[in-house]
C-alpha positions in Angstrom: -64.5 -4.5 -20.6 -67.8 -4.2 -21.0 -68.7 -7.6 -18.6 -66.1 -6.0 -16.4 -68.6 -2.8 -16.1 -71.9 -4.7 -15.9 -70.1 -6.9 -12.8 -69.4 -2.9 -11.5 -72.8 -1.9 -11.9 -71.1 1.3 -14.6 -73.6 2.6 -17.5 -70.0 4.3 -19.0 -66.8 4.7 -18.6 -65.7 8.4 -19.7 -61.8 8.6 -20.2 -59.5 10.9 -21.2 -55.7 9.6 -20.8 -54.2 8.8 -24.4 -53.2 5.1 -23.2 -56.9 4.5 -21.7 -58.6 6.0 -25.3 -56.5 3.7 -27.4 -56.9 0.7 -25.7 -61.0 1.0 -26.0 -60.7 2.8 -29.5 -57.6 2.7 -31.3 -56.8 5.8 -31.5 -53.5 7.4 -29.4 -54.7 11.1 -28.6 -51.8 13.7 -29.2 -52.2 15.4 -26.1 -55.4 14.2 -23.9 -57.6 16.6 -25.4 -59.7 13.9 -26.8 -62.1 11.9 -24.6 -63.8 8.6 -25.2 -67.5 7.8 -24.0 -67.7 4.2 -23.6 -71.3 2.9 -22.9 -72.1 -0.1 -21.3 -74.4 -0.8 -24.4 -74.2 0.7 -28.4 -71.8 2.5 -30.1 -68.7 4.1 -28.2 -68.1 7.7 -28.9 -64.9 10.3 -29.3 -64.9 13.6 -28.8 -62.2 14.8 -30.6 -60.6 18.3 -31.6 -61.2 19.1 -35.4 -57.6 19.4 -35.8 -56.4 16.1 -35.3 -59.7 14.6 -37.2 -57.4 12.4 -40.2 -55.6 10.9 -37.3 -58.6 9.9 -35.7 -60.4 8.8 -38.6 -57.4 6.5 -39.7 -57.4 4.8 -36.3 -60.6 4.3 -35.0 -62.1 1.2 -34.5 -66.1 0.4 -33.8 -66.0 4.0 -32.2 -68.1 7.2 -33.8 -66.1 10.2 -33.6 -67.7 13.9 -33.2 -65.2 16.9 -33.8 -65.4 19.9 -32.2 -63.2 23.5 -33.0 -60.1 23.7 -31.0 -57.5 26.1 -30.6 -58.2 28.5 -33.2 -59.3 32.3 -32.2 -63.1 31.7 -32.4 -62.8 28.1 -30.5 -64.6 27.6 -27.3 -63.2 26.3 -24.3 -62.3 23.0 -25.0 -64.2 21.8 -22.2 -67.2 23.5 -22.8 -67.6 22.0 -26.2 -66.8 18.8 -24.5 -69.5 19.0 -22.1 -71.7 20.4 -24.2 -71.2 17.0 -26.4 -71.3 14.8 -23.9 -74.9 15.8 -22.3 -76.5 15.5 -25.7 -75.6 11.8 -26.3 -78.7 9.4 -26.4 -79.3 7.6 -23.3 -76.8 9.7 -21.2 -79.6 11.2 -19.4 -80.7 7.5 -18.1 -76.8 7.1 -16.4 -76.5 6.5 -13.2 -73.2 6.2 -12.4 -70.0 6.9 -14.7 -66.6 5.7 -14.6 -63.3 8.1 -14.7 -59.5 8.0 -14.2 -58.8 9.3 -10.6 -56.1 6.9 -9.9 -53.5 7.1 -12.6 -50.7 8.0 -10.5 -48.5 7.2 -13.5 -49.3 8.1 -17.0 -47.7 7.1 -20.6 -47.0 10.5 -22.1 -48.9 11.2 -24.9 -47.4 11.6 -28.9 -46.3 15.1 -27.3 -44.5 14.4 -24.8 -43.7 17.8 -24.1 -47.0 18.8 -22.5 -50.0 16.1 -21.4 -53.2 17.2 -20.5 -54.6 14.5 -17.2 -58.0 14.1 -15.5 -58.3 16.6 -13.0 -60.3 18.9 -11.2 -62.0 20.3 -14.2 -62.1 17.2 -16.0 -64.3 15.9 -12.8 -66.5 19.8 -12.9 -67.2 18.4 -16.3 -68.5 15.6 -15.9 -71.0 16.2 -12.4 -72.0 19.0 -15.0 -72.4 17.0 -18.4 -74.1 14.2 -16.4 -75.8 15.9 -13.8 -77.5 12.7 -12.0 -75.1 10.2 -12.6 -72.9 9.2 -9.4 -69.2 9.8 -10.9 -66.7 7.3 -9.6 -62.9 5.9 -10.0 -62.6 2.9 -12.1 -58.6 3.1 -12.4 -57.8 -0.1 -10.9 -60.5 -1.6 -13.4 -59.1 -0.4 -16.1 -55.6 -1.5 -15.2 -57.2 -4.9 -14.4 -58.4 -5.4 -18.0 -55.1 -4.0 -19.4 -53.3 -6.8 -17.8 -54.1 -9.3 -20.7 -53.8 -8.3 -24.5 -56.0 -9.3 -27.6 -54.6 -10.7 -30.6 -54.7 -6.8 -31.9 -52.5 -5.7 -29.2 -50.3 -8.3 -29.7 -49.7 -8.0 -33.2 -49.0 -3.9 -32.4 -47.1 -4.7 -29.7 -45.1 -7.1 -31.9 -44.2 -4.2 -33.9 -43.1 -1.7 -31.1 -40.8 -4.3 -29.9 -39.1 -5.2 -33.8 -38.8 -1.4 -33.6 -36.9 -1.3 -30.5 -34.2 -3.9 -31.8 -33.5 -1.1 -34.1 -32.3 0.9 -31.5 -30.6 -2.2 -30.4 -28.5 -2.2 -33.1 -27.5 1.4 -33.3 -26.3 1.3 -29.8 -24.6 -2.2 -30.7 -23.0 -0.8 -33.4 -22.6 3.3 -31.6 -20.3 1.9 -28.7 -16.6 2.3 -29.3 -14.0 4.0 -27.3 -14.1 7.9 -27.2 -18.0 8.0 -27.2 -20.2 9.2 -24.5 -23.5 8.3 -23.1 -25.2 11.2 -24.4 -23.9 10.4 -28.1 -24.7 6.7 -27.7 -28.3 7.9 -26.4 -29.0 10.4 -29.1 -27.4 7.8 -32.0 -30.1 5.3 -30.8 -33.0 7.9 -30.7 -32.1 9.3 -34.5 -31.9 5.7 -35.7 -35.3 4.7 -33.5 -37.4 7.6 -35.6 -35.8 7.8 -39.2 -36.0 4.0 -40.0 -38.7 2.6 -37.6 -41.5 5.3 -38.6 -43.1 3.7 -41.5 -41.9 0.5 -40.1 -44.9 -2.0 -40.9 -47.3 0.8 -41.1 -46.2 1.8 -37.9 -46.9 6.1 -38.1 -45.4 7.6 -35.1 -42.7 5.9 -33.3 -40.3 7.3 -30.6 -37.6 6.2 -28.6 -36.4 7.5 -24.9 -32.9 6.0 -24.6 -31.0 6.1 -21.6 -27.4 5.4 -21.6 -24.4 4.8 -18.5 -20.7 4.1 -19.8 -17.6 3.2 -17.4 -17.7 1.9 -13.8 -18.9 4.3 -11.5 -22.3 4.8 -13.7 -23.0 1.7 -14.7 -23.0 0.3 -11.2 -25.8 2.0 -10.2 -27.8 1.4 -13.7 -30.7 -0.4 -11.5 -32.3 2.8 -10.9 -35.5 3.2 -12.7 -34.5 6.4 -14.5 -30.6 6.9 -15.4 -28.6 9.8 -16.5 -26.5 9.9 -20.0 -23.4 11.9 -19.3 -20.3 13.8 -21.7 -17.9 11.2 -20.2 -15.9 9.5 -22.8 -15.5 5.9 -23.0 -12.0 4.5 -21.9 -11.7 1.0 -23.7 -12.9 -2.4 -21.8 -15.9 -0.2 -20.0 -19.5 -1.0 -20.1 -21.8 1.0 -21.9 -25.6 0.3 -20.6 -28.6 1.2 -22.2 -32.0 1.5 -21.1 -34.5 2.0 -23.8 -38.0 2.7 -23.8 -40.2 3.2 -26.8 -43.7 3.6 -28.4 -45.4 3.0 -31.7 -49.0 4.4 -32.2 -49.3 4.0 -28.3 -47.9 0.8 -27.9 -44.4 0.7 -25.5 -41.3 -2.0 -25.7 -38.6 -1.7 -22.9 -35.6 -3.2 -23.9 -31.6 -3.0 -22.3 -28.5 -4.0 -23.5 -24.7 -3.8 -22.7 -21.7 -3.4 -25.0 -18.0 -3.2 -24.4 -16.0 -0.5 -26.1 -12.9 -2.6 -27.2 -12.3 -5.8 -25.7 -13.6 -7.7 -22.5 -11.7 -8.8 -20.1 -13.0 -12.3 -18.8 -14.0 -11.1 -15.5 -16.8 -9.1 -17.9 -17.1 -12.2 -20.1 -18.3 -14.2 -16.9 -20.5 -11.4 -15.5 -22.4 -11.1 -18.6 -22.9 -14.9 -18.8 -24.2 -14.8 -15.5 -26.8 -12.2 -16.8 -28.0 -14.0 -19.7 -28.6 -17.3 -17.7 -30.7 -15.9 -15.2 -32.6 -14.3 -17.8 -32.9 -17.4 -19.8 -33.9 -19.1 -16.2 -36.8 -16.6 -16.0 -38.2 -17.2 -19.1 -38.2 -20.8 -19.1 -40.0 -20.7 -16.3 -42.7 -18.3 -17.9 -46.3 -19.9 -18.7 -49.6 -19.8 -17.5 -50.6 -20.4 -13.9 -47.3 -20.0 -12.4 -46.6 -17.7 -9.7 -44.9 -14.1 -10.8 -42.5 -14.5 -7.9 -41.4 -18.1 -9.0 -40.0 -16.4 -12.2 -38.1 -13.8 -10.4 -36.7 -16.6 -7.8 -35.1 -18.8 -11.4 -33.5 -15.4 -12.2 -32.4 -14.8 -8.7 -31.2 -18.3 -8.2 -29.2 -18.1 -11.2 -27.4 -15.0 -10.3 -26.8 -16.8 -6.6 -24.9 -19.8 -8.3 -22.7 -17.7 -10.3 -22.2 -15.8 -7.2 -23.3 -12.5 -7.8 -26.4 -12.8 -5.3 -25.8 -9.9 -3.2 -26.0 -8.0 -6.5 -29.2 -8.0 -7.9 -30.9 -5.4 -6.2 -34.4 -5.2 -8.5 -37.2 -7.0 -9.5 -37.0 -9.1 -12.7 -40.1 -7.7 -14.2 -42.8 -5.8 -14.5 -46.1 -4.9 -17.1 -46.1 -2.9 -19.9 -47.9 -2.6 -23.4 -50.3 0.7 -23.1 -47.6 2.2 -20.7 -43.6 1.8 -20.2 -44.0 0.5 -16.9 -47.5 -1.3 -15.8 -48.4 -2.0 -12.4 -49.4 -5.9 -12.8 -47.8 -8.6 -13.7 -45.1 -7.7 -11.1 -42.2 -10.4 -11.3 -40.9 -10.3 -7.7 -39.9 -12.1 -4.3 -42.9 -10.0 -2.6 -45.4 -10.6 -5.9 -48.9 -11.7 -5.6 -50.0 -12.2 -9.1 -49.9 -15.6 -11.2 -49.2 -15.2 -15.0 -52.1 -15.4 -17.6 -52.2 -15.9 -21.1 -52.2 -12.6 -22.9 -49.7 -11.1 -20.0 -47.0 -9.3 -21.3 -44.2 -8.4 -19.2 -40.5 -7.8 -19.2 -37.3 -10.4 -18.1 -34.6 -8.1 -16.9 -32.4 -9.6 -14.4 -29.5 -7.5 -14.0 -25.6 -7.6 -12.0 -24.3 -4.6 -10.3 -20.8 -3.9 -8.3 -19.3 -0.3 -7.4 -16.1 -1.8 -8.3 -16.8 -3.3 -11.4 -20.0 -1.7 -12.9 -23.6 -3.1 -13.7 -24.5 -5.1 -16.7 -28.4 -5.9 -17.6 -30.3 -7.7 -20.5 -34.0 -7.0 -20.7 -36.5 -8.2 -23.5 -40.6 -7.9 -23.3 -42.2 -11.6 -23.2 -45.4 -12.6 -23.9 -47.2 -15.0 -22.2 -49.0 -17.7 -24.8 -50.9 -21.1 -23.7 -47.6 -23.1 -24.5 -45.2 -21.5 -22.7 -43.1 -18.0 -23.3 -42.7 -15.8 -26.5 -40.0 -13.0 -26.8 -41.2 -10.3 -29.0 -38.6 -8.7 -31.1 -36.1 -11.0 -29.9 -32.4 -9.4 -30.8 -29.2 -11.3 -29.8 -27.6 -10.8 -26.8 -23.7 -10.0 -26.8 -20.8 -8.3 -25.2 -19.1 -6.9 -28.6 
């Protein structure tokens, strides 16, 4: 990061999105409140509320932290305490020009998802104030660059998101059967997710956001980024599909799987074989200096020669890691980038007919110097 900023001509970066303070700290902020001052040179520095101080302190990495009261009835404004912090750092009077998160269109939510606290306005007021000669400018599409690859430390935490998520895997494996609905299926996966993956290799706060289609008519139009789980019942041979997202300590897996409640018929037996080729096409293809879109043309080949071209209406992959979805690498027709080691995306080729339904398998897949690695790798199967 830091020969990323001296190429930018940045003294700082000053960030405040829970995804952006992990990755140059880690520690995952419960709400945004916190906000990290990374100088180009010596020690990093967190401003933190008091409150969530055993969190920080169990986290941070090569990062000093400095508390400050918040929400209680004698607190300051947060961001007055912030800013009053910020302008008394050594050497932040010599800055000249400080980096911020304008451009995060999309943000991870933070441990609370309920309510997320984003660079704004204010958060801009306080810095011009804080750092009153410094030129403040956008560095979002620098940060995203550098988030593309992973360190062995993100690997090794994202390793462990993704083993998480294959408990969910199994609930819903285990979940489908005739008489259930999408919203059971969804919420079984969710309970499982948190009761046996928190604690899971150390992992502290871990939750799941499980999406889940049964029967034809909902399942067919399961290639929509965000799905709805329904009351409707399961009538045996239908498709349940589920889309599930999850993060440990900040770090996300996106997996999908498909189950039948009862038996298949071999029409669904043929589908979902077409499915798992194409995906097993995509990631053989997967290793360094190949082209993003040559991945998604194995999986979309694939699909063509079992004849179901006209029904793959999505990319095969995208980023992820500090977010659920990250913009780069992209893995599709119209992509520009070429895979690196350290890349981790997911392989998610999926099938979709109004008469018939939809049927996807997706798993997150690192890039290594050899070739392709699934993390968490769960089996892939109709029943």
């Amino acid at each position: 990061m830091r020969v990323a900023m001296e190429a930018a001509q940045l003294d700082a970066l000053v960030l405040r999105l829970p995804e952006n303070v992990l990755l140059l700290s880690g520690f995952w902020p419960m709400i945004g409140a916190a906000f990290l001052v990374f100088p180009l040179s010596g020690e990093s520095v967190c401003i933190i509320p008091d409150c969530y101080r055993n969190e920080a302190l169990s986290a941070l990495r090569s990062t000093e932290p400095i508390f400050f009261p918040y929400g209680l009835t004698d607190s300051p404004p947060p961001n007055d305490a912030v800013r009053k912090i910020a302008s008394s750092l050594t050497n932040a009077s010599s800055w000249r020009k400080i980096g911020y998160e304008a451009d995060f269109e999309a943000i991870a939510p933070s441990w609370n998802s309920a309510e997320s606290l984003v660079p704004a306005g204010a958060t801009v007021s306080l810095l011009r104030s804080a750092f009153s000669s410094a030129e403040i400018t956008d560095v979002s599409g620098l940060l995203k660059k550098q988030r593309r690859t992973k360190t062995d430390f993100e690997i090794s935490r994202l390793e462990i998101a993704s083993e998480i998520s294959a408990i969910g895997l199994e609930a819903f494996q285990n979940a489908v059967d005739v008489g259930k609905t999408g919203v059971e299926l969804a919420a079984e996966v969710e309970h499982q997710v948190m009761v046996r993956g928190t604690g899971y290799r150390g992992a502290v706060r871990v939750r799941a956001y499980a999406q889940v289609t049964v029967g034809t008519e909902e399942t067919a139009v399961a290639y929509r980024p965000n799905i709805i789980s329904t009351k409707r019942q399961m009538q045996p041979g239908e498709i349940a599909l589920l889309e599930l997202g999850l993060v440990a300590d900040g770090f996300w897996a996106d997996r999908t799987r498909v189950r039948i409640a009862g038996k298949p018929s071999e029409a669904q037996r043929d589908f979902f074989a077409g499915v798992v080729h194409a995906q097993e096409a995509a990631i053989a293809k997967i290793r360094p200096g190949v082209a993003a879109s040559e991945v998604d043309q194995a999986a979309r080949s694939a699909i063509r020669s079992a004849g179901y071209g006209s029904f793959f209406p999505h990319i095969t992959g995208h980023g992820l890691g500090f977010g659920y979805h990250e913009s780069s690498p992209i893995l599709g027709p119209q992509s520009q980038d070429v895979l690196e080691v350290g890349m981790l995306t997911s392989v998610e080729p999926g099938i979709y007919d109004r008469s018939f339904g939809g049927m996807r398998i997706e798993d997150d897949v690192l890039v290594t110097s050899t070739g392709a690695r699934v993390l968490g790798p769960y089996q892939k199967s109709l029943v």
